[in-house]
N, C-alpha and C positions, 0 to 999 in steps of 0.2 A: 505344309501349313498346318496340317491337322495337328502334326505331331509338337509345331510350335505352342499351336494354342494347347494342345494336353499340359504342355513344361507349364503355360502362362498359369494354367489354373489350378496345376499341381503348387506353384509357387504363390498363386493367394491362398491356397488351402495351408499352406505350411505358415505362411506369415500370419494367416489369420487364429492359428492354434498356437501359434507364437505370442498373440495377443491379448488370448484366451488367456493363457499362463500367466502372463504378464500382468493381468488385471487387477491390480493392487487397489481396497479400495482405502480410502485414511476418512475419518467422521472425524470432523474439527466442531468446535463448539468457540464460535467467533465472538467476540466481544461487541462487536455492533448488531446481532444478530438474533434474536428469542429461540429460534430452532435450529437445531446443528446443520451443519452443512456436510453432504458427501461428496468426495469428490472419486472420481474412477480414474486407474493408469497405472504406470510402470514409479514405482519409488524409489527414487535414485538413493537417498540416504536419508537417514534419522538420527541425528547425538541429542544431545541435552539440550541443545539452542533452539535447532529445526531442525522439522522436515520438508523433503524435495519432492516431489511429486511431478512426473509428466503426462498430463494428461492426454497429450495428442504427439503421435511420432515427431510428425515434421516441426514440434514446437520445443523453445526452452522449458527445462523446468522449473516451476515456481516452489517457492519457500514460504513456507508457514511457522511461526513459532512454537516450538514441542510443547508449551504450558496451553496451546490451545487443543493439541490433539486428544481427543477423548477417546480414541480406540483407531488402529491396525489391523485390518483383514489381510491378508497372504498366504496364498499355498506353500507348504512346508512340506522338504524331501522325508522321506516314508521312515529315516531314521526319528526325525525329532518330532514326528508323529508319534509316534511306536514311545517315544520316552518319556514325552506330558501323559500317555496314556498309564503306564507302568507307575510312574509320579505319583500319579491320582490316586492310583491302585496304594500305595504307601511301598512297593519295590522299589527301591532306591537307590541300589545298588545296582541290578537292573538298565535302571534308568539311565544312571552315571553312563554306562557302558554305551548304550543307544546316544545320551548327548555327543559323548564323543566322537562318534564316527560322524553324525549330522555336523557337527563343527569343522570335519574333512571334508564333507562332500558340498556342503552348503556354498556358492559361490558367492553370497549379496552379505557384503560388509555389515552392514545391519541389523541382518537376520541371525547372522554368525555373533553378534554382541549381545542380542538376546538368550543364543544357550549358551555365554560364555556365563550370564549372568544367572542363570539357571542352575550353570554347574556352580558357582557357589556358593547356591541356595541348599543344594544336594552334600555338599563338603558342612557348612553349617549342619544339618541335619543331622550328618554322622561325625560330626567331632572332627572332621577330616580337614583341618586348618593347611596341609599341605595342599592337597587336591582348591580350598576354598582361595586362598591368598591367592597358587599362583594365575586360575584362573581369573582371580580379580585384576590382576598387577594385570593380564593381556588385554582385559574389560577397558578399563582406565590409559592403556597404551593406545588401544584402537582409538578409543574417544575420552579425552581428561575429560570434557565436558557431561560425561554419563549420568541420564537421568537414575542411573544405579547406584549411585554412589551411597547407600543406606546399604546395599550391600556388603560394605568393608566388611570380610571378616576379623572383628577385633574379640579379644578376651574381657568381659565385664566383671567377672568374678574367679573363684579360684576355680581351677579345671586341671583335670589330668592332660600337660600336652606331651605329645608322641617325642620320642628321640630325635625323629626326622622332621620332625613339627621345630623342635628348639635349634636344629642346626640349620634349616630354612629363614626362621628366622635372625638367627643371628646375621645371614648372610643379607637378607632384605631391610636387617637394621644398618647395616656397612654400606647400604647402597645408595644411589642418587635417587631415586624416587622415595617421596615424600610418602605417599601413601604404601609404599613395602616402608619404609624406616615406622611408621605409626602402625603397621600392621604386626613387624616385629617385634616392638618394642612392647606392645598388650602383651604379644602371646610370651614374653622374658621378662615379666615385670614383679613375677616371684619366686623369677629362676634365680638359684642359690649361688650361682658363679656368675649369671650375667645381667642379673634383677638389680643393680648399681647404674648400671650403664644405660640398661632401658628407659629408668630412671631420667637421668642425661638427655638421653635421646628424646624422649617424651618435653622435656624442658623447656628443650630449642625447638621442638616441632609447635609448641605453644605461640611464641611468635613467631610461626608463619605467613606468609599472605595469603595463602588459601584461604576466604572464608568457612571451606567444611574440613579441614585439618586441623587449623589453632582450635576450635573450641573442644573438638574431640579429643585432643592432646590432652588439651586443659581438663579434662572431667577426667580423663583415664587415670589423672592423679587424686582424682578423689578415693579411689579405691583403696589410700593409705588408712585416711580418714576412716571409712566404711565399715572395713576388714578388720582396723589394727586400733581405731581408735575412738572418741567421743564425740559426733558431730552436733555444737549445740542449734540451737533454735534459730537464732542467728545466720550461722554457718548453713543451716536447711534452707532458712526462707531466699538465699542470696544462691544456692544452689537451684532454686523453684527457679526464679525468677532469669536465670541463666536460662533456664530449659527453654523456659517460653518464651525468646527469643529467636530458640535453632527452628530455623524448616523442621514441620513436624516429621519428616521421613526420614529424619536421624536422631528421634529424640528417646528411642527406646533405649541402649545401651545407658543410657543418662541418666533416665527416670528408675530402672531400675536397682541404680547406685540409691538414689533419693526414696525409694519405697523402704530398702533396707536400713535407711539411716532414720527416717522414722518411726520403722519399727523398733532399733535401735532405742529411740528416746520413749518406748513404751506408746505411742499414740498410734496402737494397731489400725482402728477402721481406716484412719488419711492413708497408712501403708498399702493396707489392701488395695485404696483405691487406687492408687501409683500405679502399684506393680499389676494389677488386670489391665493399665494399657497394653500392657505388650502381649497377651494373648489375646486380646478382644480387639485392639486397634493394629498393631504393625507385630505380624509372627514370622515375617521373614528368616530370625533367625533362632529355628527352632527350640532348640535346647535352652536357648533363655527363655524363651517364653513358656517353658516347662516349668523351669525352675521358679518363675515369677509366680503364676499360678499356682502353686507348689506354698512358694512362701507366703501367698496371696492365703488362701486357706489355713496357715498355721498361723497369723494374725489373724483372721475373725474367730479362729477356736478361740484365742487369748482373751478375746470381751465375751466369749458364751456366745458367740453366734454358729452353735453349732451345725444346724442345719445347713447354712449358708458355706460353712467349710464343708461341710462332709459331699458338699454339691461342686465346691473347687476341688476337691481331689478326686473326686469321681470321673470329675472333665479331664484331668494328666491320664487319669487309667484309660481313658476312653480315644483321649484326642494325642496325648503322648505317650502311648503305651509302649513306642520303642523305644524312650529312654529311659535312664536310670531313675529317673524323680518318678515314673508312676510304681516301681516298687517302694517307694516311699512312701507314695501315698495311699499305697493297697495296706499297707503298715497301718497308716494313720486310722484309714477307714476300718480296720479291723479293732481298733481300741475302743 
């Protein structure tokens, strides 16, 4: 008997360290409600719609809609500990390596979509449009409905992409998914053998029924306009007004076309203010939001607001000093 009851309490100690672990807590901020609600348990899953939460073993778990969830508490395996830490740190590469294994050992579908999205925050950072897409295409395979979907890694401007960057793409523009054909088609849109096509592809991805694919289709052809040609007043103010109907968590790629096209038409200060969204509002993806900042400062030198520029490129040296643009603007600040 003794040794039954030892097993009995050996097995609530176990269950109850099991429950420990398990104690997921989710802070929803309810619409009928003035102060958030916390809820405690085991979280079954999270996509773009809802989350699952079970708050007591023997019960089902209930669903909450993701637009209420205002934060995610969960313990995380020692790998994707160790890689938000290195992240911080600006080791990036690093990082990459630590997300990866956490993404092997991780068991919770959910949790696994989080460094799935992380790693293409880390691909963004370093130009790494391999590493960045194919990690998204499994983001968006887990869950089309992904509150990540701002993560696309797409091409807004010209960029140096890799060999293995253009023949990835090629392959993701050949393919059945929607979001690898729009992913390819950015990054071969002023490749010299396959920037026709992308072209094409871009076209037909305009009338999609995705509502976050047609419109990013649509704008990724403004980069003709931007890059190669005259966009008049007209063409801006219908290009604004576009913007401000996308969910703001995709409108940086967008507005940064729109910063440069009224810099474009000489009317620097509206430029500047454009393009410092995306390093003051959404920098998810890094290297444009260098670049934006960057061009963001060469438009207020343009009116004599030099102070104000020489304080935007001091922030690229400071805040993007691993990329290529804070040598530009170590340049600048040195004139």
């Amino acid at each position: 008997m003794r040794r039954l009851r030892n097993l009995s309490c050996g097995f609530c100690l176990l269950a109850a360290a099991a429950a420990a672990v398990a104690d997921d807590k989710v802070v929803l901020q309810r619409p009928n409600l003035t102060s958030r609600l916390t809820l405690s348990g085991l979280v079954v899953d999270y996509t773009g719609i809802e989350v699952s939460i079970r708050t007591d073993a023997g019960e089902p778990a209930r669903t909450y809609p993701a637009a209420e969830v205002v934060e995610i508490q969960t313990a995380h395996v020692a790998a994707h500990t160790q890689g938000l830490k290195l992240l911080d740190e600006g080791k990036v590469d690093e990082a990459i390596r630590e997300f990866e294994i956490a993404v092997q050992k991780e068991s919770r579908t959910w949790v696994r979509r989080d460094i799935l999205a992380t790693l293409v925050r880390c691909g963004l950072r370093r130009g790494d449009y391999v590493l960045a897409g194919s990690r998204f295409l499994a983001l968006i395979k887990s869950d089309p409905t992904t509150r990540d979907f701002r993560m696309i890694p797409l091409a807004w401007a010209p960029d140096t992409i890799s060999r293995d960057a253009r023949a990835e793409g090629r392959l993701w523009m050949a393919g059945q998914s929607e979001a690898g054909r729009l992913i390819g088609a950015s990054l071969l849109y002023d490749d010299a053998e396959s920037g026709a096509e992308a072209r094409a592809v871009l076209k037909k991805l305009a009338t999609s029924t995705d509502a976050r694919i047609r419109p990013l289709a649509q704008m990724q052809a403004w980069r003709a306009e931007v890059f190669g040609g005259n966009p008049g007043r007209l063409q801006t103010a219908n290009w604004e007004r576009r913007i401000n109907e996308l969910p703001e968590d995709l409108r940086a790629g967008p507005l940064y076309l729109l910063g440069r096209a009224y810099a474009m038409r000489h009317d620097y200060e509206l430029a500047a203010a454009t393009l410092l969204w995306l390093p003051l509002m959404d920098d998810h993806d890094f290297r444009l939001a260098a670049r934006a900042c960057l061009e963001a400062g060469a438009a207020l030198e343009k009116i004599g607001q030099h102070d104000e520029a020489r304080t935007l490129f001091q922030e690229v040296v400071d805040r993007f000093g691993e990329t290529t643009f804070a040598d530009e603007a170590k340049s600048m600040l040195a004139k």
